[in-house]
C-alpha positions in Angstrom: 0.0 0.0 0.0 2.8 2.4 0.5 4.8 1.6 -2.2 1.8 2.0 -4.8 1.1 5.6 -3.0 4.8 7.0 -3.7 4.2 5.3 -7.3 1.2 7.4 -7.6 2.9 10.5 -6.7 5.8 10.1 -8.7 3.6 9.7 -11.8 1.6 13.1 -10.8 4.9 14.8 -10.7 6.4 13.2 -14.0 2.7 14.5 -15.7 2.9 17.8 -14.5 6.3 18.2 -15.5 6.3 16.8 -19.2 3.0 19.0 -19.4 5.3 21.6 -18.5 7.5 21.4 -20.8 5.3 20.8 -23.7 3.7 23.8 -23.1 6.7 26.3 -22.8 7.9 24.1 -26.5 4.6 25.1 -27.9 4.1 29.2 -26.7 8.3 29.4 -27.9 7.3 27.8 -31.4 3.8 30.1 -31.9 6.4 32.8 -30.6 8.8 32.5 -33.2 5.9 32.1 -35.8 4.8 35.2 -34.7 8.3 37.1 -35.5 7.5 39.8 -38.1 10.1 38.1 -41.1 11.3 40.6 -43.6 9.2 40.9 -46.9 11.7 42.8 -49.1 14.3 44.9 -48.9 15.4 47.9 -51.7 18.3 50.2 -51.5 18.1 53.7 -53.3 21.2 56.9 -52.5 22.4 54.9 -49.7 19.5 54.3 -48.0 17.5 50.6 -47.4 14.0 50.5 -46.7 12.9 47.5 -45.0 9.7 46.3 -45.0 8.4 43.5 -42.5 5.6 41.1 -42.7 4.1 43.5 -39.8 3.9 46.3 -42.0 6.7 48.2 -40.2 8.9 50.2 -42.1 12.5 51.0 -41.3 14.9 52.7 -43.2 18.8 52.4 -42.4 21.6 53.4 -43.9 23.2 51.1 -46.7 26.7 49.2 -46.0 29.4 51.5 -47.7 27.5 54.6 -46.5 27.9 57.2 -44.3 25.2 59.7 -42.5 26.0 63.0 -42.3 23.0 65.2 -41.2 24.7 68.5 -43.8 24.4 66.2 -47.0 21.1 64.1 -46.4 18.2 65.6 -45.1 15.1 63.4 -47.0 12.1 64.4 -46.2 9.9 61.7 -43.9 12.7 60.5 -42.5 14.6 60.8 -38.9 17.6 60.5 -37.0 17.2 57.9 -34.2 21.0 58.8 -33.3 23.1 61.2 -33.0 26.1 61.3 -34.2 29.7 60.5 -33.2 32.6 60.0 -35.2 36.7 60.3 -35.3 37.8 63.1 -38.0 41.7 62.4 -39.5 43.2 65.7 -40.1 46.5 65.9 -42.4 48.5 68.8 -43.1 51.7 70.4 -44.6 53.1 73.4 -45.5 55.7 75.8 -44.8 57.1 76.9 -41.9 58.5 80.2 -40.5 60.6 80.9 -37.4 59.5 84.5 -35.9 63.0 85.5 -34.1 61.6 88.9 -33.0 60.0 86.5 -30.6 62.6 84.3 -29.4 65.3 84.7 -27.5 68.4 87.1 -27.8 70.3 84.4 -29.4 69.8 84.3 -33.5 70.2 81.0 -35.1 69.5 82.5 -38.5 66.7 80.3 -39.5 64.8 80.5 -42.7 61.8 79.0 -44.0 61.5 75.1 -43.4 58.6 72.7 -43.9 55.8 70.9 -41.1 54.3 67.7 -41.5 51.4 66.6 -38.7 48.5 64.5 -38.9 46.0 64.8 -36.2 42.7 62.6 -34.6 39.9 64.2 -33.5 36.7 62.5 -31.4 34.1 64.6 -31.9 30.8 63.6 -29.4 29.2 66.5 -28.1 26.3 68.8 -29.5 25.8 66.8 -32.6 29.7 66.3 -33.5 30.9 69.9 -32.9 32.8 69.6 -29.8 35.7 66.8 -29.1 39.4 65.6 -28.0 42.5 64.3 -29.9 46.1 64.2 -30.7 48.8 65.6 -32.7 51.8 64.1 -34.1 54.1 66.1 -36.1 57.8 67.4 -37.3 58.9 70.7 -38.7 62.3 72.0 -39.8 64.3 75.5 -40.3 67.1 75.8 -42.5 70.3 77.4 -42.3 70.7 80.6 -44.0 73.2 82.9 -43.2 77.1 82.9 -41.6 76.7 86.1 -39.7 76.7 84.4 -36.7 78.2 87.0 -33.9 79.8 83.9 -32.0 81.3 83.0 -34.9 82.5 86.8 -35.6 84.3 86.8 -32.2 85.7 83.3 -32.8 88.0 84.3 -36.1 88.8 87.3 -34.5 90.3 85.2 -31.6 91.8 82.9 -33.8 93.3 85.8 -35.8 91.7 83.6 -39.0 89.6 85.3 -41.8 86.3 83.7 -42.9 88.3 83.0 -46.0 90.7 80.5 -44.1 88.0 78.7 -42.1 85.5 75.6 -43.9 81.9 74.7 -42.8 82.5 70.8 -41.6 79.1 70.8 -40.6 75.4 72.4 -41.1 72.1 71.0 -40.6 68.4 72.6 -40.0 66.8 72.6 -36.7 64.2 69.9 -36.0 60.9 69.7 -33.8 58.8 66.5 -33.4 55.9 66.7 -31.2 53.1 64.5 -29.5 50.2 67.2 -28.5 46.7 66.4 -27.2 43.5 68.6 -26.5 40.2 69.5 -27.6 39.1 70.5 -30.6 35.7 71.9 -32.1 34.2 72.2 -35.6 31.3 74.6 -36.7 29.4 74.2 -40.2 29.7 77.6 -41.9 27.4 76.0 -44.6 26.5 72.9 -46.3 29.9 72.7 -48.0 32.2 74.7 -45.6 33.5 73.7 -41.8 35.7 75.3 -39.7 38.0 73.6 -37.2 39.5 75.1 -34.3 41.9 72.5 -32.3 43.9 73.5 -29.2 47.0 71.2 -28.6 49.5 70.9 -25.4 51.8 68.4 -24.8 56.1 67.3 -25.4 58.4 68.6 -28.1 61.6 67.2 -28.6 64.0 69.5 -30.4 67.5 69.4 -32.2 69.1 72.8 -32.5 70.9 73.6 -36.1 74.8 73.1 -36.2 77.6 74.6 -37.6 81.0 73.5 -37.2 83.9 76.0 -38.5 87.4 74.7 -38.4 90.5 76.2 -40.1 92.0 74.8 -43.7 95.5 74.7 -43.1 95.6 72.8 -39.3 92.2 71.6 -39.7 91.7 73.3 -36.0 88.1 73.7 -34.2 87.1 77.4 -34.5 83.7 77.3 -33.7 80.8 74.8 -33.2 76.9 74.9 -32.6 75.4 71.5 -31.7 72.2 70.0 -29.6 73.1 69.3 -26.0 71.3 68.7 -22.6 67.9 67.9 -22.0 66.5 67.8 -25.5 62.8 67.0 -24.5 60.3 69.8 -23.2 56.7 70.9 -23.4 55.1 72.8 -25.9 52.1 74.4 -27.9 50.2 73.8 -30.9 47.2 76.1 -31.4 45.7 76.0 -35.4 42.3 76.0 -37.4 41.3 75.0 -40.5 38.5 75.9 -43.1 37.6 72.9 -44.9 35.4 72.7 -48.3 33.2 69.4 -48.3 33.7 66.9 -51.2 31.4 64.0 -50.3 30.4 62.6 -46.7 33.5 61.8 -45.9 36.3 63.7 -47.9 37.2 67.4 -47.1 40.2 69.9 -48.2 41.3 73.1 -47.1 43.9 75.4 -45.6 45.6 75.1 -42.2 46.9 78.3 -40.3 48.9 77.0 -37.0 51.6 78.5 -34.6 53.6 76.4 -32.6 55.9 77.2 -29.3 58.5 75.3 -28.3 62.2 75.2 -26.1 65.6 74.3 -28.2 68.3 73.3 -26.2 72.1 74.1 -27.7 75.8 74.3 -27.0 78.2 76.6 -28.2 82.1 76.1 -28.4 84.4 78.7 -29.8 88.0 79.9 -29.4 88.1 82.9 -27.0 92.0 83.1 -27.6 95.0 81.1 -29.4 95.1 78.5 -26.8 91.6 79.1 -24.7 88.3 77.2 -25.5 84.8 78.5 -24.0 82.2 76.3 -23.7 78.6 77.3 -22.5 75.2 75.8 -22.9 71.2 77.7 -22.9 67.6 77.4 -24.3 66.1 79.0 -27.1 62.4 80.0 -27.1 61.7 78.8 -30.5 57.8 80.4 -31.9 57.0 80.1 -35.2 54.1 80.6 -37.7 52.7 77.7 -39.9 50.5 77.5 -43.2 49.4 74.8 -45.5 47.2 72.8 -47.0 44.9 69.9 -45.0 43.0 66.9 -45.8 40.5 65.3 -43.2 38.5 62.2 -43.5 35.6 61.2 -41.2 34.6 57.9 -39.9 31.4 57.5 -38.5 31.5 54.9 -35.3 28.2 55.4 -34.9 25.4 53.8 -37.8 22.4 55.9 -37.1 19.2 54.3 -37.6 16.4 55.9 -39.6 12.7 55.2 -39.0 9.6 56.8 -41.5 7.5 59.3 -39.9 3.9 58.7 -40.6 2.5 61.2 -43.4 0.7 64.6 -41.0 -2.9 64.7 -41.2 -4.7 66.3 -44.0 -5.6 69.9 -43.0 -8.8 70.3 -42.9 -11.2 72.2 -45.9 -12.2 75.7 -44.8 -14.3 77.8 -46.9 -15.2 81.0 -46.2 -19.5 81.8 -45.0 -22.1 83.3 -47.4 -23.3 86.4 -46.0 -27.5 86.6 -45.7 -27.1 90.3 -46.3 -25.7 92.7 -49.1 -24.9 96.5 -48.6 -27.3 99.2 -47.7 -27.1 102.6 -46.9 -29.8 104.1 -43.9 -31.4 107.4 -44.1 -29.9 110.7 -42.0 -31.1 110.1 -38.4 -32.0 106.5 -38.4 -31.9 104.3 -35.5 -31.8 100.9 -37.4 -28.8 98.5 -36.9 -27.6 96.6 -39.7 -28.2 93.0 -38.9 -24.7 90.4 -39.5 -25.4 86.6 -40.2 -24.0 84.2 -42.3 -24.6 80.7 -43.7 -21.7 78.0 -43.2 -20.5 76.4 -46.4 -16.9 74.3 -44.6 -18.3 70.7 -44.9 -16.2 70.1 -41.1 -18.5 72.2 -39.7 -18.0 70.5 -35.9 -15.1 72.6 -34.5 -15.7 76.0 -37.0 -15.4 79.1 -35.3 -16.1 82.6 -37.1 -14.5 85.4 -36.9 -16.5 88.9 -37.2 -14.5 91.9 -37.2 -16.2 95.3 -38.0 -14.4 98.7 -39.9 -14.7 102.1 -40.1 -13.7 102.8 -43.2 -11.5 106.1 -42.5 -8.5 103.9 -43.8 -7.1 102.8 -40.8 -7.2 99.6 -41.1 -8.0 99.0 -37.5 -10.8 96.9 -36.5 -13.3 99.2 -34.0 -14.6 96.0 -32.8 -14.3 92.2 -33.3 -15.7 88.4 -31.6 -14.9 85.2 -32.0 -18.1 83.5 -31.9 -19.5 79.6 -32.9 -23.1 81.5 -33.7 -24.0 82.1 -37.2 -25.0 85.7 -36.3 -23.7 88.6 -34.1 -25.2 91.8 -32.7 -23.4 94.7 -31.6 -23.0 95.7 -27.9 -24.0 99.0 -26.8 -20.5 100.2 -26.5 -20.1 100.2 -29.8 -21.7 103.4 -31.3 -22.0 103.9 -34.8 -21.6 107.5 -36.4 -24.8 108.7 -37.9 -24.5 112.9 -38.4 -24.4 115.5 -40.8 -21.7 113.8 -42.6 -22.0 110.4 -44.3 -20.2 107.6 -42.6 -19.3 104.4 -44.1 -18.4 100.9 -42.7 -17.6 97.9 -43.8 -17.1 94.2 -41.9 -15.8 91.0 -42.6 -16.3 87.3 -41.3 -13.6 84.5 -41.4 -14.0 80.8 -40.8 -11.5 79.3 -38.9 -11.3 75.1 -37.5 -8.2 75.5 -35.3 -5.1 77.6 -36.9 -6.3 77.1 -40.2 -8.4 80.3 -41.8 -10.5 80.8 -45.0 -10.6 83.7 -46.8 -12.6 87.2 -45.5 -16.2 87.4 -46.7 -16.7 91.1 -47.0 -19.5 94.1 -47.2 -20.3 97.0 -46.2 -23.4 99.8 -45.0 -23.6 103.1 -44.1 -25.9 106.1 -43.0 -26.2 109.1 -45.1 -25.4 112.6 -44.6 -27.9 115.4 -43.6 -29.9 116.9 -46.6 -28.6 120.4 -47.6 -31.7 122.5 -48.2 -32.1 123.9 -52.0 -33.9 127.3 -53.0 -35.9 126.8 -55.7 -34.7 128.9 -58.4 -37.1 130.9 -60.4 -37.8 130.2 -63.8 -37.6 132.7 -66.6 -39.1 132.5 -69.8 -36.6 132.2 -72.4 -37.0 133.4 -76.5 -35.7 132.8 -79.8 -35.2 136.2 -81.4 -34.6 136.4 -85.1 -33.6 139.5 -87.1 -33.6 139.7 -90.9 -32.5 142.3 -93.3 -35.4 142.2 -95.8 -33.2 140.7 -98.8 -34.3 138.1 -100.5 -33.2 134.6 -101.2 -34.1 132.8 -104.2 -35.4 129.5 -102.7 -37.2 126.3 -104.8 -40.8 125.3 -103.3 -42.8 122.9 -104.6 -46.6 122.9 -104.1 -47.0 126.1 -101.8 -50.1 128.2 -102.3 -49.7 131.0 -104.3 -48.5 134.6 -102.0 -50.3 137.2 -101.6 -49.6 140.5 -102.6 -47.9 142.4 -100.3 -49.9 145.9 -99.4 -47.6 147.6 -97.4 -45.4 150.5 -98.5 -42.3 150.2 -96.5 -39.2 150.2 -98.5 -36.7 147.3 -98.5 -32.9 148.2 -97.3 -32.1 149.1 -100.7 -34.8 151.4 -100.7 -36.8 149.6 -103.4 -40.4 148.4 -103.2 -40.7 144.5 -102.3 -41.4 142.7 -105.4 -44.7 140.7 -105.9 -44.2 137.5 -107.4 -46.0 136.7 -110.3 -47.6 133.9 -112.0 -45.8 132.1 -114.3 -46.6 129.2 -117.2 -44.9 126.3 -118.0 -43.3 123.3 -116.2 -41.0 125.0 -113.7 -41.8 125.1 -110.2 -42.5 128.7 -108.2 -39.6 130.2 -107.1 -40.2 132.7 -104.0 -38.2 135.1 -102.4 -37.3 134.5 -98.7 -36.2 136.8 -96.1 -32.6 136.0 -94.8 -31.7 136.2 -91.0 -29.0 138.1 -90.2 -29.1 137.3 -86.8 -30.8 134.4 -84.3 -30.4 133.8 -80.6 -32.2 133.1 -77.3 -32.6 135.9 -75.3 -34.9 136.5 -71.6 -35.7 139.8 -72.5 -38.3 140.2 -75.8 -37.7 144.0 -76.2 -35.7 144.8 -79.4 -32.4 146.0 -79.7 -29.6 145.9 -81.5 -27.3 142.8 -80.8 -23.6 143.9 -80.2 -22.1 141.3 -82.4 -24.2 141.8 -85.6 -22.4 145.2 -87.5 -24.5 148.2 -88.4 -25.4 148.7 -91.7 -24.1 151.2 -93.5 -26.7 153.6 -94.1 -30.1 153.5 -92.4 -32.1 150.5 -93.3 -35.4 148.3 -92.4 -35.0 145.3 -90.7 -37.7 142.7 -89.9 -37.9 141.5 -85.9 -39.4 138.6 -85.0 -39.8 137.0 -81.5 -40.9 133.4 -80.6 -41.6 131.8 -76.9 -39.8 128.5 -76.1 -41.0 125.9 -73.8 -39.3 125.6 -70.5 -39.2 122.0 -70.0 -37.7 120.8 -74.1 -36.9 124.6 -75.0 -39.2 124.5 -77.9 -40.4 127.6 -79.6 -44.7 127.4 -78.1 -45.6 130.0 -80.8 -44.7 133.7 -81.6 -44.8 136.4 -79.4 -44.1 139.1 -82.1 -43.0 140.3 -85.5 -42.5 143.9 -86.6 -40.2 145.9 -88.6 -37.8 148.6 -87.1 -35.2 151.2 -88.8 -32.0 151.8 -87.6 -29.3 154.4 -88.5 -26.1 153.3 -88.5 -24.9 156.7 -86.5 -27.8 156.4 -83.8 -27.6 152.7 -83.2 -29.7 152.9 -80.2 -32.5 155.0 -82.0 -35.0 152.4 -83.1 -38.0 152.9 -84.7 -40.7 150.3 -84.9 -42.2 150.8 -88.6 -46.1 149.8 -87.9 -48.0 147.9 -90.2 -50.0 149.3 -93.1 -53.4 148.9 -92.6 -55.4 146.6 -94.9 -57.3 147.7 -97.5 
């Protein structure tokens, strides 16, 4: 009975555990189903855009590229890191040792050569601020034999320059190991500056000379490296570097270095006498080249696709219910502002009302945001309504968060106060015609037969009108018409002589002959009179009406 208990128990356990186990086999294989696979993969400019069975998008950069946030900037598409990288600086140029700066004693040193090459880590601020190191050489040649030692050395020898050779003569050399910071700035796309900062040991070999006589082959004077030839120094330079790709850039190099030469001079002080004494020379010189740097990303940044912004949303500006009107002088009434939606997001539209006075200013006298199709103004806002005419105009925006539609627009106003008008009197107005009494020959067709004229005033030629008389055959009647002289419209009926027409010259009869014209189409309405009158050229304003003859 005990035995088949443990039995029992042993077989629970041994269930439960290769349960266990099959489970945790099971949730790891659905697991690893479930791992989004890649469905393809397509590199274009350096950039591969991966696409998982997920639908997830990422974009890195491809192998044998390198990012650099001046040259690529695409559009969608993020840095996930920022960037680190070493930058390798080479330069070379020449070299010039400024001896108003160093100390008392003159090697005569010309123009020489440097050589360095320098590693920068940039990390800070997106690659602008790092640290690194400097290795580099630089020479100075020899250039002169005015050497005062060497002056006071033949003179002590009693040997001219003549009788001495040059055994010996090589430049002056520095080498140097430097570290500091460094710090680059992007001028522009293409241009960088570099500013680097370098401190550290210099090991230096002064320039020799060795002078020693022809004939007895005798030491006259020497200038050699000696003591401790290590010591610190300086190295403080920029550069201004033009961008040729992502990782290539050249430019110039501008550097001063400072460093201490140790030396030994031996000369002859007399025939028999040797002096020798050793010293430091602060060495300072100016540098300028050429420079070539390439950057190495250590850093692969990752790039990830930003999902496309939302589509801003349509806003169209309101239709107004109202046009413009103008009130009468005095009126109370208030235009009425409302308006009719036409955005088809009308949920979250807000209008904006702003009302003008339109002096020119510009400057609304009064404005409200409002969700309401319709706005009334508030008492403290008092519209000008006296003698003058006043003018305003308003308009109405819809707006759905920072996007606005175009101003809808119109205007009202109030006119000014009637100016009174005094009714001018009406006169009446005539045509006046004057004519001379000569005749005209003038064609008329089917006019009734004249008259004969009974009255015994003479013509201006002093002859008696003629009376014209009947006549057989085919041709038409030919009757003699008076001609004006003279025709205008006058206010005054009463005759006298016009002062533009000339006076005859010698008295003559002239007819006169007055008509009324309508006041509204200034038509002649009939005649008024018609008389004769003689004038005589020396009394002008003597006129005689000549009455009729009476009939018989």
């Amino acid at each position: 009975m005990k035995q088949l208990i443990q039995n029992s128990s042993f077989a629970k356990i041994s269930r439960g555990l290769t349960m266990g186990l099959a489970s945790c086999a099971f949730l790891s294989q659905l697991a690893y189903a479930q791992k989004p696979t890649v469905v393809s993969a397509t590199t274009d400019k350096g950039i591969t855009t991966t696409t998982y069975s997920d639908g997830k998008v990422v974009k890195s950069l491809a192998e044998g590229y390198q990012f650099d946030t001046l040259f690529y900037k695409p559009g969608g598409v993020v840095q996930a890191t920022s960037p680190r990288y070493w930058r390798f600086t080479a330069k070379a140029g020449w070299a010039n040792d400024l001896q108003f700066l160093a100390s008392k004693v003159d090697f005569q040193l010309g123009f020489g050569q440097y050589a360095n090459l320098t590693a920068n880590y940039y990390f800070l601020g997106g690659g602008v601020w790092g640290i690194g190191a400097t290795v580099g050489a630089q020479n100075f040649f020899n250039n002169s034999n005015s050497d005062p030692n060497l002056s006071s050395a033949l003179a002590a020898k009693n040997v001219a320059l003549s009788g001495v050779e040059l055994l010996t003569s090589t430049a002056q050399r520095d080498y140097m190991f430097l570290v500091g910071p460094s710090a680059k700035f992007a001028i522009s796309d293409k241009i960088d500056a570099v500013l680097d900062g370098k401190f550290g040991f210099t090991f230096s070999y002064a320039p020799t000379k060795t002078y020693v006589t022809k004939a007895t082959n005798e030491l006259v004077y020497q200038r050699a490296t000696a003591g401790k030839q290590y010591d610190w120094g300086i190295a403080l330079g920029g550069e201004l570097m033009y961008k040729l790709n992502p990782s290539w850039s050249v430019g110039l190099n501008l550097q001063g270095t400072y460093t201490n030469t140790p030396y030994i001079i031996q000369k002859a002080t007399s025939l028999t006498n040797e002096s020798i004494f050793l010293g430091y020379r602060r060495h300072i010189s100016t540098n300028i080249g050429v420079a070539a740097a390439y950057t190495l990303p250590t850093v692969k940044p990752v790039l990830s696709q930003l999902a496309p912004p939302p589509a801003p949303p349509v806003v169209t500006p309101p239709v107004l219910n109202q046009g413009a009107k103008m009130f009468d002088y005095g009126s109370k009434e208030i235009p009425t502002f409302s308006w009719k939606s036409t955005s088809p997001s009308a949920k979250n539209e807000e209008f904006i009302f702003k009302l003008y006075k339109a002096d020119g200013s510009g400057v609304p006298v009064y404005q409200q945001t409002t969700k309401s199709n319709s706005i009334s103004l508030p008492k403290s806002v008092s519209l000008v309504n006296g003698d003058d005419a006043s003018f305003y105009y308003y308009t109405v925006q819809s707006s759905i968060g920072k996007y606005l539609s175009e101003p809808t627009s119109s205007s009202f106003g109030y006119k000014a106060k009637p100016t009174p008008v005094t009714p001018v009197p009406v006169q009446d107005q005539y045509i006046v015609k004057i004519f001379n009494g000569k005749a005209a020959a003038v064609t008329t067709v089917k006019r009734k037969p004249v008259r004969k004229s009974t009255s015994t005033a003479v013509t201006a030629s002093g002859s008696k009108p003629l009376v014209p008389r009947k006549r057989t055959g085919k041709k038409p009647a030919v009757a003699k018409a008076p001609v004006v002289n003279y025709e205008n419209v006058a206010t005054d009926p009463s005759i006298k002589w016009p002062s533009d027409l000339p006076l005859p010259q010698k008295p003559s009869v002239y007819e006169y002959e007055v008509q009324r014209l309508s006041a509204g189409d200034c038509k002649p309405t009939g005649q008024v009179a018609k008389y004769k009158f003689y004038i005589d050229p020396k009394k002008p304003n003597d006129i005689r009406i000549i009455p009729d003859s009476p009939k018989k």
